[in-house]
C-alpha positions in Angstrom: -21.2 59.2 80.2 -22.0 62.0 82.5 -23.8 59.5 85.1 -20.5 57.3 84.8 -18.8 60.4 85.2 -20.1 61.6 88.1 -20.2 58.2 90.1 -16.4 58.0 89.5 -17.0 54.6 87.4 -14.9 56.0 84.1 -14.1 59.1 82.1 -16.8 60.9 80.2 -14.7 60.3 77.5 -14.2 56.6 77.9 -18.0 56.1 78.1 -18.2 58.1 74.9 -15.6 55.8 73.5 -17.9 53.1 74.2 -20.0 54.1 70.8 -16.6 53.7 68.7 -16.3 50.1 70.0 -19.8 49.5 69.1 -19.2 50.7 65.4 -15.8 48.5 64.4 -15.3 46.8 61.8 -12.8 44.7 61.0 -10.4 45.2 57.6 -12.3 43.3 55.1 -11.3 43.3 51.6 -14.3 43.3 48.6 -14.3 42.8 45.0 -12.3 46.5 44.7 -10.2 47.0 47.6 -7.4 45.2 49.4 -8.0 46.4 53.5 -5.2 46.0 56.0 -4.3 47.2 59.6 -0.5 48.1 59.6 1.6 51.0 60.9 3.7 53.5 59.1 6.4 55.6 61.1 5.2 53.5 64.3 1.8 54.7 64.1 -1.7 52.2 63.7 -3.0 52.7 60.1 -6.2 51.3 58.3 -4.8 50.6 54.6 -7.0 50.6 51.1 -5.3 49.3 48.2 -7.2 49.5 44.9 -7.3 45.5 43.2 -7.8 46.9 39.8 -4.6 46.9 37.6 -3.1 50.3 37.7 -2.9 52.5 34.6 -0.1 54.5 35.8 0.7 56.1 39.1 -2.0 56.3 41.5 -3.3 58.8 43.8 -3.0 59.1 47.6 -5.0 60.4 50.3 -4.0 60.3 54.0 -6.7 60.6 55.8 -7.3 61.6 59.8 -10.5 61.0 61.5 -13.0 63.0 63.4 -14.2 62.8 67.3 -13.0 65.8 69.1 -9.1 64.4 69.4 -10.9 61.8 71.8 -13.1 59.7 69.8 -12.9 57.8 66.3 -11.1 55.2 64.9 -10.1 54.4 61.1 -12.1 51.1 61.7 -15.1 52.7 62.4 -18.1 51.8 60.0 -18.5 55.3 58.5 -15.0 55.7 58.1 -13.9 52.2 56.8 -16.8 52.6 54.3 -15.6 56.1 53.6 -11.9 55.4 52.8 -13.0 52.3 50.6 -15.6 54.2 48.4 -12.5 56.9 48.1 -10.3 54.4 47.1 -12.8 52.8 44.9 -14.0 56.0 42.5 -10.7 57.6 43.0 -8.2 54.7 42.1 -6.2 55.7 45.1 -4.2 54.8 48.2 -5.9 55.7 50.8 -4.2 55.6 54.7 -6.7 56.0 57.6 -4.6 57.0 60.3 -5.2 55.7 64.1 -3.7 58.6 65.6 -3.3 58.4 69.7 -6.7 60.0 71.7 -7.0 62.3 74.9 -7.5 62.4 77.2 -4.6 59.4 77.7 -2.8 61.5 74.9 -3.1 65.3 75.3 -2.2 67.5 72.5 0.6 67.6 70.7 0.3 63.3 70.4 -2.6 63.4 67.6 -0.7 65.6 65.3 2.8 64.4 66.0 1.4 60.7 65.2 -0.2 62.1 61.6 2.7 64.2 61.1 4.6 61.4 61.2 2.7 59.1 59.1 2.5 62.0 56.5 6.0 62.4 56.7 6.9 58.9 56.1 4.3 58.3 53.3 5.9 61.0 51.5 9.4 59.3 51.0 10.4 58.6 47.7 11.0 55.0 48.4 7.7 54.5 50.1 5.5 55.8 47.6 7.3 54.0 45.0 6.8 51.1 47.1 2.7 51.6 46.9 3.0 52.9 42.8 1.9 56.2 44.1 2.6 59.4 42.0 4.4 61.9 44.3 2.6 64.6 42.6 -0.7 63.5 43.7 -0.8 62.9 47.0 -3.5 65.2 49.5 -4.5 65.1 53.7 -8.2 65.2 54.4 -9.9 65.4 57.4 -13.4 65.3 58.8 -14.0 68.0 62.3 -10.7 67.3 64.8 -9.2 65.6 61.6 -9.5 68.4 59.3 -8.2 70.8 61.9 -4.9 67.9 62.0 -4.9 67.8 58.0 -4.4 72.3 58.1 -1.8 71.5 60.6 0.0 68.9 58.5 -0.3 70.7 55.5 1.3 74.1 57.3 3.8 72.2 59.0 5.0 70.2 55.9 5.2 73.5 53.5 8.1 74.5 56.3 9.5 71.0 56.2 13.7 70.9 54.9 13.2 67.4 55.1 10.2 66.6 53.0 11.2 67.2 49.1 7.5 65.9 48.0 4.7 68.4 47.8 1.2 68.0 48.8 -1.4 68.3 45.9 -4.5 69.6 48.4 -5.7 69.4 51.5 -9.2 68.1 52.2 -10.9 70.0 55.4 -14.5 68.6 55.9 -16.0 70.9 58.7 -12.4 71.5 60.5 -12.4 72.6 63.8 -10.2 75.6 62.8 -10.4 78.2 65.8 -10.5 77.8 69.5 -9.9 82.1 70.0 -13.6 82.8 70.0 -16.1 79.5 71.2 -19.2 82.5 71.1 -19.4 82.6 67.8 -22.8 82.9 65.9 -22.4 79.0 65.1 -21.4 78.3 68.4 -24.5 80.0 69.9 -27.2 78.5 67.0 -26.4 75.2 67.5 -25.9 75.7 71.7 -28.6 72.9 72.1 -28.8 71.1 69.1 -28.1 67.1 69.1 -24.6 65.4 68.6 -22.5 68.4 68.7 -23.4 70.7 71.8 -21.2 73.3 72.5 -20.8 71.9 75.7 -19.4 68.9 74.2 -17.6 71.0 71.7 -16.0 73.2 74.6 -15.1 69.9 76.3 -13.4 68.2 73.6 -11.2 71.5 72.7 -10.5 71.9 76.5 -9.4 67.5 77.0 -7.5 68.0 73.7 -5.0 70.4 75.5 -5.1 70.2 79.3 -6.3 67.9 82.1 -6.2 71.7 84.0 -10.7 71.6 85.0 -9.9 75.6 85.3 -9.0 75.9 81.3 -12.6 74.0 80.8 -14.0 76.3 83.2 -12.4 79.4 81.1 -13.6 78.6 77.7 -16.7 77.4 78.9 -17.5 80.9 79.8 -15.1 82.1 77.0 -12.3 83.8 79.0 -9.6 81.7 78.1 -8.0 84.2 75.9 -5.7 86.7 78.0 -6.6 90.2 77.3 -3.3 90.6 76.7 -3.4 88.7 73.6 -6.9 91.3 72.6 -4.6 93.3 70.2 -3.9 90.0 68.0 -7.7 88.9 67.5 -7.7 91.6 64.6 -5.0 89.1 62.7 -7.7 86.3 63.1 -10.8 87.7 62.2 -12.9 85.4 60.5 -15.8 87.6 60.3 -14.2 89.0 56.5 -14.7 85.5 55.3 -18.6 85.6 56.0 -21.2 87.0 53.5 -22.9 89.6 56.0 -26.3 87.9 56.1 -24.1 85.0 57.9 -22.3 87.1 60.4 -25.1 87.8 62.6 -25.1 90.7 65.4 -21.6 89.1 66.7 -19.1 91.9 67.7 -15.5 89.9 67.3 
């Protein structure tokens, strides 16, 4: 990708992209599960429907994949085996959304597409419609999904509009925080295979600007005006760490 890159032949990211092609799947229903590709609100969704005959209002899980806002797909093998084991053991509707990908789509488009599939699901008419019981119903998210799923989950509990209540949300390591990228995880795994915080840094910094000086800034962790120093204190995750965890790191 970086050789593609640099030759002017495509995008990092589109040469990344190339390992989601190579990992679809299309939707195949089994013995359990009935596998569609639809759209709800207007956005691409991967749908599991349990086979078995209900015993009463099902569960629902609306779910938003990983890849840095720039890779992933719901048809992805991991994640199409994922969403069909979940619908399997937990006898439950499971949407997969196909939310839109920077660098194309910048930041707000992936939560503004889950938002509105969440929102839509959430109807009274439309969960009827799948025999799902409005009190049961969670977001979940793996990485750049679970950071959409907290965003979804804060975003509906303000929402006049939407009478039905999330159960829970699911946050599989969410990329929560973009304040501090020196953290003591960030510096550990620096080097370390699949998630480089190089690569971490450039997914956070495609996900919100097409500007090369904002990737420059929180590359070298500047991109927080000092202005902004006396809010960090708000933020500090340190509190949640047992000390033997929070290293030598001064916040």
């Amino acid at each position: 990708s970086e050789a593609a890159e640099l030759l002017g032949l495509m995008h990092y990211m589109e040469g990344l992209r190339l390992i989601t092609t190579v990992e679809l799947v299309p939707p195949t229903s089994d013995e359990n599960t009935t596998v569609t590709d639809t759209e709800l609100g207007g956005v691409p969704v991967r749908l599991f429907l349990p086979k078995r005959a209900p015993g009463g209002l099902r569960r629902a899980v609306l779910f938003f994949h990983g890849g840095g806002w720039c890779l992933g797909d719901a048809g992805m093998h991991g994640y199409d085996l994922m969403s069909r084991r979940i619908s399997n053991e937990l006898d439950a509707v499971v949407v997969s959304v196909n939310y839109r990908l920077a660098p194309p789509h910048r930041f707000p488009a992936q939560f503004e597409d889950v938002y509105a599939v969440t929102k839509f699901f959430l109807q009274s008419k439309v969960l009827s419609q799948y025999g799902v019981d409005p009190a049961r119903v969670c977001v979940a998210g793996d990485s750049a999904g679970g950071n959409l799923a907290a965003a979804v989950a804060q975003q509906l509990s303000e929402d006049p509009e939407v009478k039905t209540k999330l159960k829970a949300q699911v946050l599989i390591y969410p990329a929560l925080q973009a304040l501090d990228l020196d953290l003591p995880s960030y510096r550990d795994n620096a080097h370390k295979p699949l998630l480089p915080r190089a690569l971490m840094v450039r997914f956070w910094s495609e996900y919100l600007s097409a500007e090369p000086a904002l990737h420059a800034a929180m590359a070298s962790n500047r991109h927080v005006p000092p202005e902004a120093g006396p809010l960090l204190p708000l933020v500090n995750w340190s509190r949640w760490l047992p000390a033997a965890m929070r290293g030598a790191h001064a916040y």
